[in-house]
PLY file of the C-alpha trace (Angstrom):
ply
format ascii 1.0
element vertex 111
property float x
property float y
property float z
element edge 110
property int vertex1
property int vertex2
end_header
39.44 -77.05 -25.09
36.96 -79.28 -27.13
34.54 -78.28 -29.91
30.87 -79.27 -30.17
28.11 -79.84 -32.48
26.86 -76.48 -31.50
29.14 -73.64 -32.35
30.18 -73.52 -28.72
33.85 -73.95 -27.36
33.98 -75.80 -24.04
36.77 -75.43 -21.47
36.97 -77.27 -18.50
33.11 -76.69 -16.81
33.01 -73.47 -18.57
31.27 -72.59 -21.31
31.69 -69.64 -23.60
30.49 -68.76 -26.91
32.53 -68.30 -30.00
31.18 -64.80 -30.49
32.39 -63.30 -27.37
35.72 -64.29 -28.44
37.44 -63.74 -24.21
37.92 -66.62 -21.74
35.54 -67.13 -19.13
35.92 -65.55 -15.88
37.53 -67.79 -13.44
34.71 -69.27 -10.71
35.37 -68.37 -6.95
35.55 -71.16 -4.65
31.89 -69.68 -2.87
30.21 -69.75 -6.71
31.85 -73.26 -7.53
30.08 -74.29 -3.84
26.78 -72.67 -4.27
26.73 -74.35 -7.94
27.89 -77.64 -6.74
25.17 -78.10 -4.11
22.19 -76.60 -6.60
23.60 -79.71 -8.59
23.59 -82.12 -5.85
19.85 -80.82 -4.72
18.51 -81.20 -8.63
20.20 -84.51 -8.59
17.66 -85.91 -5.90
20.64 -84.38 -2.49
23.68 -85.33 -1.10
22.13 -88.12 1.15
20.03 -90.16 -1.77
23.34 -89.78 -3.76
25.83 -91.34 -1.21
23.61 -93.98 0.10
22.28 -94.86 -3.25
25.61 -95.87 -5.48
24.86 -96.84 -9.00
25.47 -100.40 -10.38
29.31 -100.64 -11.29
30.10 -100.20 -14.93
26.74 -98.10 -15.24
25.88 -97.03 -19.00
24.85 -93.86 -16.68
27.07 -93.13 -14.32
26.85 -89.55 -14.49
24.69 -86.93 -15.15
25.63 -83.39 -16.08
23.41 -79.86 -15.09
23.44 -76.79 -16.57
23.25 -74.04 -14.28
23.99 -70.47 -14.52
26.29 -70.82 -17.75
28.38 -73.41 -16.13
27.80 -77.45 -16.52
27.98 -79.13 -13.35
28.49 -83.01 -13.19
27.18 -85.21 -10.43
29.24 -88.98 -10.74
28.08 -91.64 -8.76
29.98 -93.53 -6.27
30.94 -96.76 -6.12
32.28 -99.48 -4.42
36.02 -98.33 -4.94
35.30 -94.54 -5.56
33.07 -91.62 -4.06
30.27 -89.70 -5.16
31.80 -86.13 -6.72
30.66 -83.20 -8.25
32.50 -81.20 -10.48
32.03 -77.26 -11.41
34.73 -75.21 -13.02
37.35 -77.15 -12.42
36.45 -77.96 -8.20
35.90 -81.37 -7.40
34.00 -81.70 -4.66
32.70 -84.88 -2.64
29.48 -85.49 -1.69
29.02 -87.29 1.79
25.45 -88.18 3.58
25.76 -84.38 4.89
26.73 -82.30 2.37
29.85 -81.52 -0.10
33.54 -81.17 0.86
36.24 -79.60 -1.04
38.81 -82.45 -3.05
40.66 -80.52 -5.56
40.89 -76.41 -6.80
41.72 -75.81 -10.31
45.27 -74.98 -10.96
46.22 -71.57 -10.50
47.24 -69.53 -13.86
51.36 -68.57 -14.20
52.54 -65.16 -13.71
54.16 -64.24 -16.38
0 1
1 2
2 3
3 4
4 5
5 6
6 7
7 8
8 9
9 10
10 11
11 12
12 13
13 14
14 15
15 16
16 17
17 18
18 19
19 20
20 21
21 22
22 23
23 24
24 25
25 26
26 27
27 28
28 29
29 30
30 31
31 32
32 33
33 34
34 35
35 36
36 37
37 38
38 39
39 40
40 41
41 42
42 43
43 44
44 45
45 46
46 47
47 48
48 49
49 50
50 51
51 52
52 53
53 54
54 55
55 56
56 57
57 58
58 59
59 60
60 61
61 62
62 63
63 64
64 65
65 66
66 67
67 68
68 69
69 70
70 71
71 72
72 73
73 74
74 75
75 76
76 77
77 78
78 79
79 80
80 81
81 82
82 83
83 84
84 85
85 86
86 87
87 88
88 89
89 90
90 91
91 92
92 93
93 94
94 95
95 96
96 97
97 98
98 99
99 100
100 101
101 102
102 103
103 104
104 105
105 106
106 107
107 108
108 109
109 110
């Protein structure tokens, strides 16, 4: 959890004001998708993204969306490492079609 400048706790993609006082509700796999790709699509789409890598060692080499309460950030491939967008804790790469699914968040203990 880090603290900002603006009276706002952030947790991992989420973001949730200090007056609510609850945790954010966990994203589904089909909202973390439909978020990832409005990213990808305000970013300039998949295609421009993965055939258009940013110099290595950018000052820039990502740029982060807000959309529907939840920041989503598009990061530039390189060389060595693809293009990926993140939302909610999903990591997703982007290829010349689309997005695929890299990593889920990890699933809260029962207790």
């Amino acid at each position: 959890m880090l603290a900002s400048r603006h009276g706002r706790r952030r947790e991992r993609g989420n973001r949730v004001s200090e007056q609510e006082g609850q945790r954010a509700e966990r994203l589904s796999e089909e909202r973390a998708t439909a978020l990832a790709e409005q990213a990808v699509d305000e970013a300039g789409g998949a295609r421009m993204i993965y055939r258009n890598p940013r110099h290595p060692f950018s000052m820039q080499p990502t740029k982060t969306f807000e959309i529907g309460g939840y920041s989503a950030e598009v990061r530039w491939g390189e060389i060595s490492s693809p293009a990926v967008v993140s939302v909610g804790g999903y990591v997703f790469e982007i290829v010349e079609t689309g997005i695929e699914l890299l990593i889920r968040p990890r699933r809260p203990r029962a207790t």
